[in-house]
C-alpha positions as CSV (number, residue, x, y, z in Angstrom):
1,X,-30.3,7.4,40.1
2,X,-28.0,4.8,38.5
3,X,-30.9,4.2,35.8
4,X,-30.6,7.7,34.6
5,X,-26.8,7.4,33.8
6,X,-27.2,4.5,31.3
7,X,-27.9,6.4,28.3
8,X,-24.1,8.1,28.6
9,X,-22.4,4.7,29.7
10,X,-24.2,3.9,26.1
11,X,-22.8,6.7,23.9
12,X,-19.4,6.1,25.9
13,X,-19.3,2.1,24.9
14,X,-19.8,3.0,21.1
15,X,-16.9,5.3,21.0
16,X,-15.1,1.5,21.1
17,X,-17.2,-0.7,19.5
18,X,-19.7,-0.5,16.6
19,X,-22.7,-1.6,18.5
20,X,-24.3,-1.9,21.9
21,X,-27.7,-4.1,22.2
22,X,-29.8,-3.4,25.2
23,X,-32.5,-6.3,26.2
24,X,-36.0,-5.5,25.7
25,X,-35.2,-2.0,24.0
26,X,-33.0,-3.1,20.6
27,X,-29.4,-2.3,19.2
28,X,-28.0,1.4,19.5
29,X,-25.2,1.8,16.4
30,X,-22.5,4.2,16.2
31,X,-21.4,4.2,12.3
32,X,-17.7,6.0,12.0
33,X,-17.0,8.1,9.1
34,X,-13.4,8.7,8.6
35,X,-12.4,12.2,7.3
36,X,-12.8,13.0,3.5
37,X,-10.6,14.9,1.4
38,X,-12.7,16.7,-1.5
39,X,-9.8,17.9,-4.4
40,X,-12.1,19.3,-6.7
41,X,-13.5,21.4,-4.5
42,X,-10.1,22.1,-2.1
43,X,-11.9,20.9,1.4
44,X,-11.0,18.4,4.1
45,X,-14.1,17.6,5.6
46,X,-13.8,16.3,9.6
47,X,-14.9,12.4,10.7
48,X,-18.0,12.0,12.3
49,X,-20.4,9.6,13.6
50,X,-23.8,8.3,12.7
51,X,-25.9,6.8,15.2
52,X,-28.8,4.5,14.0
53,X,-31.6,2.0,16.1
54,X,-33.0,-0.6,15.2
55,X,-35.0,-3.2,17.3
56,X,-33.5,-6.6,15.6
57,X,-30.1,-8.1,15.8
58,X,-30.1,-9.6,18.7
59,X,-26.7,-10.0,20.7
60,X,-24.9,-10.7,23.7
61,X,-26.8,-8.0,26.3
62,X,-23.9,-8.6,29.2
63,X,-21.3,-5.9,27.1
64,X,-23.0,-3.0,28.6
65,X,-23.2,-4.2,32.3
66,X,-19.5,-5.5,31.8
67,X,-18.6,-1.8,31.0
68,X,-20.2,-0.3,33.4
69,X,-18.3,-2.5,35.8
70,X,-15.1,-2.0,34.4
71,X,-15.9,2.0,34.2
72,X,-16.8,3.3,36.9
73,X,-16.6,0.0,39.6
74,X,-20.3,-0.5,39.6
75,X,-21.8,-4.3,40.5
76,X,-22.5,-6.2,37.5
77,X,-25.7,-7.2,39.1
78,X,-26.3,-3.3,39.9
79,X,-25.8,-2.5,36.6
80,X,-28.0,-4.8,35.1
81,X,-30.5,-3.8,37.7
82,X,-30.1,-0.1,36.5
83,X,-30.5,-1.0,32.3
84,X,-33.6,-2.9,33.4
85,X,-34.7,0.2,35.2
86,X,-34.0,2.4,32.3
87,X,-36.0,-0.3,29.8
88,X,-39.2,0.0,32.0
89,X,-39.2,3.7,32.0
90,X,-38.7,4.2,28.5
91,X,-41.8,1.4,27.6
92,X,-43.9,3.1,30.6
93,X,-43.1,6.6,29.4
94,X,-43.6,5.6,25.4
95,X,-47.3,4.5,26.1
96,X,-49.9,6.2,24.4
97,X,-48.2,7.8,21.5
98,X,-46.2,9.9,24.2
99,X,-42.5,10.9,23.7
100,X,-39.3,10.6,26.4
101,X,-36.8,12.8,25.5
102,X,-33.4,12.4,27.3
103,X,-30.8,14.6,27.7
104,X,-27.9,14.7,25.5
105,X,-28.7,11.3,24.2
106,X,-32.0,11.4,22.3
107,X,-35.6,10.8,22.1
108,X,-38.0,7.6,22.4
109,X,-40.9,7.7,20.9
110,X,-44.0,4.8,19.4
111,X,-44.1,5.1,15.6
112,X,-47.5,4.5,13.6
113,X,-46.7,0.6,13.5
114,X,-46.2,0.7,17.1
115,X,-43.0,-0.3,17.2
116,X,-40.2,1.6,19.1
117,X,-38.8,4.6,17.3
118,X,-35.3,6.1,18.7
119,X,-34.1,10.3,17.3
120,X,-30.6,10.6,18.3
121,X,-29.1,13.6,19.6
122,X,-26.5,13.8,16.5
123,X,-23.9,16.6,19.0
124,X,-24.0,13.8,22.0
125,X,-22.9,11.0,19.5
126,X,-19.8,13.3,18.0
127,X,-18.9,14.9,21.2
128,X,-15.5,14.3,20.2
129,X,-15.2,15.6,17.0
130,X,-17.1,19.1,18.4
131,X,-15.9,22.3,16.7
132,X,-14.2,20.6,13.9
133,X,-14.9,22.2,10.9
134,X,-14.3,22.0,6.8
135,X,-11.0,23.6,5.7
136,X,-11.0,25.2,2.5
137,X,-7.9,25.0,1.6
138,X,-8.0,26.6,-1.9
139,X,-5.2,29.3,-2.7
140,X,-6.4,33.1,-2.4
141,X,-5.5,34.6,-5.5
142,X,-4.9,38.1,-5.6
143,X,-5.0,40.4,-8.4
144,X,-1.5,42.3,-9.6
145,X,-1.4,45.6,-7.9
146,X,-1.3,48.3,-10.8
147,X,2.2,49.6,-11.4
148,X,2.3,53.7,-11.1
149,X,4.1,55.5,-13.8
150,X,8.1,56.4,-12.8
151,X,8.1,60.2,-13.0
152,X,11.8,61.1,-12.9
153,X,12.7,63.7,-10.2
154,X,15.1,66.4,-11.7
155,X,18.3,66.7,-9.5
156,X,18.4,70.1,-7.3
157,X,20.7,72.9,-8.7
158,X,23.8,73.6,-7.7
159,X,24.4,76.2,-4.9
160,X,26.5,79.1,-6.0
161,X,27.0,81.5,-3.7
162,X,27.0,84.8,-5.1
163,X,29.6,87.4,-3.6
164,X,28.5,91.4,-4.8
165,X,31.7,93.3,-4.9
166,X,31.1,96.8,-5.2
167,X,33.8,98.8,-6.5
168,X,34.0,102.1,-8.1
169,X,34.6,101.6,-11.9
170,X,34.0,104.0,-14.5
171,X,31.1,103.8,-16.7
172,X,32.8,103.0,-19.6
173,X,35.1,100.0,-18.3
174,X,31.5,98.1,-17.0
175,X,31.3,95.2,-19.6
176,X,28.0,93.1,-19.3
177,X,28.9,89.6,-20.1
178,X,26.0,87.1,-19.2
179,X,27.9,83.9,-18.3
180,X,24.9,81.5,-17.5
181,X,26.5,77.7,-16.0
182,X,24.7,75.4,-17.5
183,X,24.9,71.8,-16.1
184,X,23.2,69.1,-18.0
185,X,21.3,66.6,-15.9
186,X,21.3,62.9,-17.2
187,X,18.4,61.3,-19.1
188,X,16.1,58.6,-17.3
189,X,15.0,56.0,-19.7
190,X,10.6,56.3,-18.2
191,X,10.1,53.0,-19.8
192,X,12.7,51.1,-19.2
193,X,12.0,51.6,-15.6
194,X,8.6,50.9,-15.9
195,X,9.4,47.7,-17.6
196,X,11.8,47.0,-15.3
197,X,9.5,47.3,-12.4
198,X,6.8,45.2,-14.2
199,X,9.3,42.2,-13.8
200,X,9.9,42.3,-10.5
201,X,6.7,41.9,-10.0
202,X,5.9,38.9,-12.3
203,X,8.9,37.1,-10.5
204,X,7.4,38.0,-6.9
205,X,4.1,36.7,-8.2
206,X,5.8,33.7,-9.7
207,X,7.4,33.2,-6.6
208,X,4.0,33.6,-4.5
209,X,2.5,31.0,-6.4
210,X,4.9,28.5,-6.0
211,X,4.9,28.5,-2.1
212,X,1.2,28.4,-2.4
213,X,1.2,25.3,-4.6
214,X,4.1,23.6,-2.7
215,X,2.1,24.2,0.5
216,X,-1.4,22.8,-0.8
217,X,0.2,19.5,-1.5
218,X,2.1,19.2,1.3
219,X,-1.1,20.1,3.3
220,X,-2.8,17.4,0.9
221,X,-0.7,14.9,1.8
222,X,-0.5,15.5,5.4
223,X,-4.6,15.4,5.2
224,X,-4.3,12.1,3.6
225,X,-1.6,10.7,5.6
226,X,-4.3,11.5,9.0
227,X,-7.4,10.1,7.3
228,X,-5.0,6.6,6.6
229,X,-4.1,7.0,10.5
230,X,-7.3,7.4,11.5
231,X,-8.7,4.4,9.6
232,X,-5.8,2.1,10.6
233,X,-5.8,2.8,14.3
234,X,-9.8,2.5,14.0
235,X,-9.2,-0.7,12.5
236,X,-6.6,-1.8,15.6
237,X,-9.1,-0.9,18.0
238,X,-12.0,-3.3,16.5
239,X,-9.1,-6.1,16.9
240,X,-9.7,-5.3,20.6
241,X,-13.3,-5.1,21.4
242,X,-16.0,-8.0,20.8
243,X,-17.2,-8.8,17.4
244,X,-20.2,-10.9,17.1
245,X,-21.2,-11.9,13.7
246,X,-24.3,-10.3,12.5
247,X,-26.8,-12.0,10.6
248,X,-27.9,-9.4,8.5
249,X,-24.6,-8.0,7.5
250,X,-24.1,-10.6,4.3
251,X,-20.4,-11.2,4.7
252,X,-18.6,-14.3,4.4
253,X,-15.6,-14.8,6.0
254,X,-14.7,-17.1,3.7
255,X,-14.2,-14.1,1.1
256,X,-11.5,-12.5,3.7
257,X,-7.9,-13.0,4.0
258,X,-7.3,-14.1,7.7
259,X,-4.7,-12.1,9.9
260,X,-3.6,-13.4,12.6
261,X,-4.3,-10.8,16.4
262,X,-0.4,-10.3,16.9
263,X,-1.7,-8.0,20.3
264,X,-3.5,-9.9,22.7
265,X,-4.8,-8.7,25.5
266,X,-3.8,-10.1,29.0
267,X,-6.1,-10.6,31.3
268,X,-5.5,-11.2,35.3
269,X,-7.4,-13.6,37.4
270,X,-10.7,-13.7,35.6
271,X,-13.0,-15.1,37.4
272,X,-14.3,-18.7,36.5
273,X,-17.4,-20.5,37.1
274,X,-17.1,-24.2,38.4
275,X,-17.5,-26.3,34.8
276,X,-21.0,-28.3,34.6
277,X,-20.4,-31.2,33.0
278,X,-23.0,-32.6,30.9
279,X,-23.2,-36.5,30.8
280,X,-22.8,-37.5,27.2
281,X,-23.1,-41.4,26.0
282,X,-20.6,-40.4,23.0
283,X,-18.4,-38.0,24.5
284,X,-16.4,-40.5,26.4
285,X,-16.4,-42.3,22.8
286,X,-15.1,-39.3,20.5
287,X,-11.1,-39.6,20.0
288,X,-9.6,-36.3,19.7
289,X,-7.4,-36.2,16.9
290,X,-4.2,-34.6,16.2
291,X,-3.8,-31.5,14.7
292,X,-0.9,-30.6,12.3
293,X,0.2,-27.6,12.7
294,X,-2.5,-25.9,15.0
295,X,-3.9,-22.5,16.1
296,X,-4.9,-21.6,19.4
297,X,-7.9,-19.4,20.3
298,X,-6.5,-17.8,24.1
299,X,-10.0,-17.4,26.6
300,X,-7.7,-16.0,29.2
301,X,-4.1,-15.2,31.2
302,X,-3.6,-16.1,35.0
303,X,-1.0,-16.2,37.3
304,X,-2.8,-18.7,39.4
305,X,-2.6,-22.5,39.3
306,X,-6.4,-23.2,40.6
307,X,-7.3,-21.2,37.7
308,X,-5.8,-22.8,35.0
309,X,-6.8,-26.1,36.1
310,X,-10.7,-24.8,36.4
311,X,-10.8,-23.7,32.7
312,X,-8.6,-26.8,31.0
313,X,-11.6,-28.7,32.8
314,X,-14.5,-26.2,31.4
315,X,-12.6,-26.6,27.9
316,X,-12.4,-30.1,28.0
317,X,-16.1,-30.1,29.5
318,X,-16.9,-28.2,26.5
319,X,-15.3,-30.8,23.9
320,X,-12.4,-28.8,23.3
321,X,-9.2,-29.5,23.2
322,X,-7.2,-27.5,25.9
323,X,-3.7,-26.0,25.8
324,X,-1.7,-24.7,28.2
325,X,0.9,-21.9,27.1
326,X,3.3,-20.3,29.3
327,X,4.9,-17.2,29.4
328,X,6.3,-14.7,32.2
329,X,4.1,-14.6,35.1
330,X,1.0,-15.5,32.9
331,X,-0.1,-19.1,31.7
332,X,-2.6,-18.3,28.7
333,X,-5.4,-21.1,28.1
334,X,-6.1,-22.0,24.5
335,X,-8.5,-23.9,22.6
336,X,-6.6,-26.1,20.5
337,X,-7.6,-26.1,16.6
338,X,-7.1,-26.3,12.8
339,X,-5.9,-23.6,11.2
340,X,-8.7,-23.8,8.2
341,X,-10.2,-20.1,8.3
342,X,-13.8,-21.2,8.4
343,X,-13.1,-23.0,11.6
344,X,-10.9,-20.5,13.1
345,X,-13.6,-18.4,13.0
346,X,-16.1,-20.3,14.3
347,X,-13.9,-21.5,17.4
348,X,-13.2,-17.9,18.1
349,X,-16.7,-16.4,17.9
350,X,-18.0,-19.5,20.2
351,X,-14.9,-18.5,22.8
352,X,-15.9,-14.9,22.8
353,X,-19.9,-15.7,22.8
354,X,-20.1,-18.6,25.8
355,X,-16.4,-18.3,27.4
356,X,-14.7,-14.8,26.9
357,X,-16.0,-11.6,25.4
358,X,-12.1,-10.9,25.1
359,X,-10.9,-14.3,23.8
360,X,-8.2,-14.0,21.1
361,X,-6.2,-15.8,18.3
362,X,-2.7,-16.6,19.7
């Protein structure tokens, strides 16, 4: 059943953006922890992610269905079928105090205020940081090896070969003369060798310690240098996916700086419902006035014509001004506006909300 696959379109959606909000069940949040480099204790710890539920913070419930779509090729009105399949099992199966476990995901359950309680399956959620471990990446130190005492070996004797002449002498002419050779070996200086030998050592240990130092920065910096990449291309990717501003998060976009999206996303023939226009008494009496040096807030790239023309109408249905900016094969529609940060904001989150998830700032 296409119900039964929902679960893992979930846990693949978060992967790319922070939250995912399913009607009538709540908001399923994937919280990215960037790896952590610990120099007191010499350890790199490995990113992970947290997953978290909660049944407020409402949102826009078409992201999922959209991603299904764009997945796997599956209707949008299939898929929408399916998550309200998977809803009405999980409140049939919840009733009574009972639990409903799924696999590789997690586990519903009714909590004591009867409210609905979500366990996450903590290895689904960081299936791709699985088998990552903590490096330790203190230096071993190892202990001097004891230096042995030089014993000097005494040089091998000369070889004299020793001829026995036997002649016939008389007793009397037999003179014993003992003529012992004597050959003096050379002295070895024991403790000079020894001392010798002892700093050899100290300079290999010495030496030792310097490649180990040298290589724990380098591997320090290289660990740091990967934690920045990771936060920066996690950062590039949010620019891409939809952002909708959450109520309970307390921030102000007044207290950021504003950066311009310099990588829009083009988007081919999307398709565009007919523009109902809503009879206003003051609309036809509002002047639109001009802006001085304006921004533009693209809700979407075609290639043809009929297209363009049906969203300049929906814009201008919509009391926006509409702009038309060519480039290539593509004309990009735009939403005319002020530059003021505030407003830039607001235009953009009402394009991505009630026009296009995917709407960027030009």
């Amino acid at each position: 059943m296409l119900s039964d696959k929902v679960p893992y379109f979930i846990i693949d959606l978060l992967q790319q953006v922070p939250f995912v909000y399913v009607q009538g069940l709540g908001r399923f949040e994937a919280i990215f922890h960037p790896a952590l480099v610990d120099l007191p204790n010499s350890q790199i710890k490995p990113p992970y992610i947290e997953p978290d539920f909660s049944l407020n913070g409402e949102s826009n419930d078409e992201i999922l269905a959209a991603f299904m779509h764009y997945v796997s090729g599956i209707a949008k009105p299939t898929a929408e079928d399916a998550i309200r399949e998977f809803v009405e099992r999980i409140k049939s199966s919840t009733e009574d105090g009972k639990t409903y476990p799924v696999e590789k995901f997690g586990t519903f359950s009714i909590s004591s205020a009867g409210n609905l309680r979500f366990t996450p399956d903590w290895d689904a959620f960081n299936l791709s940081f699985s088998g990552l471990e903590v490096l330790d990446v203190k230096p071993q130190i190892h202990a001097p090896k004891p230096v042995s005492a030089f014993i000097p070996v005494p040089a091998p004797m000369p070889f004299v070969s020793e001829v026995v002449e036997t002649t016939v002498l008389p007793v009397a002419e037999i003179k014993m003369e003992p003529d012992v050779i004597k050959e003096e070996l050379p002295e070895i200086d024991v403790e000079k060798a020894v001392r010798k030998q002892v700093e050899i050592d100290e300079h290999t240990s010495r030496l030792w310690w310097m490649i180990l130092t040298i290589a724990l920065i380098l591997i320090t910096v290289l660990c740091a240098y990967l934690a920045w990449d990771i936060i920066s291309n996690r950062n590039k990717l949010n620019e891409f996916k939809q952002i909708y501003p959450d109520s309970t998060a307390g921030i102000s976009f007044d207290d950021r700086p504003y950066t311009p999206d310099s990588m829009p996303i083009p988007v081919e023939n999307i398709p565009i419902e007919e523009p109902k226009v809503k009879e206003d008494s003051n609309a036809s009496q509002k002047v639109q006035e001009e802006i001085v040096n304006p921004c533009f807030v693209v809700v979407g790239a075609f290639s043809d014509s009929g297209n363009v023309a049906k969203m300049v109408a929906r814009l201008e249905s919509m009391g926006y001004v509409p702009e038309e900016i060519k480039g290539g094969s593509l004309t990009r529609v735009a939403i005319k506006t002020s530059c003021e940060q505030g407003n830039l904001q607001k235009v953009l989150n009402e394009a991505r909300s009630s026009i296009n998830p995917e709407a960027w700032i030009n």
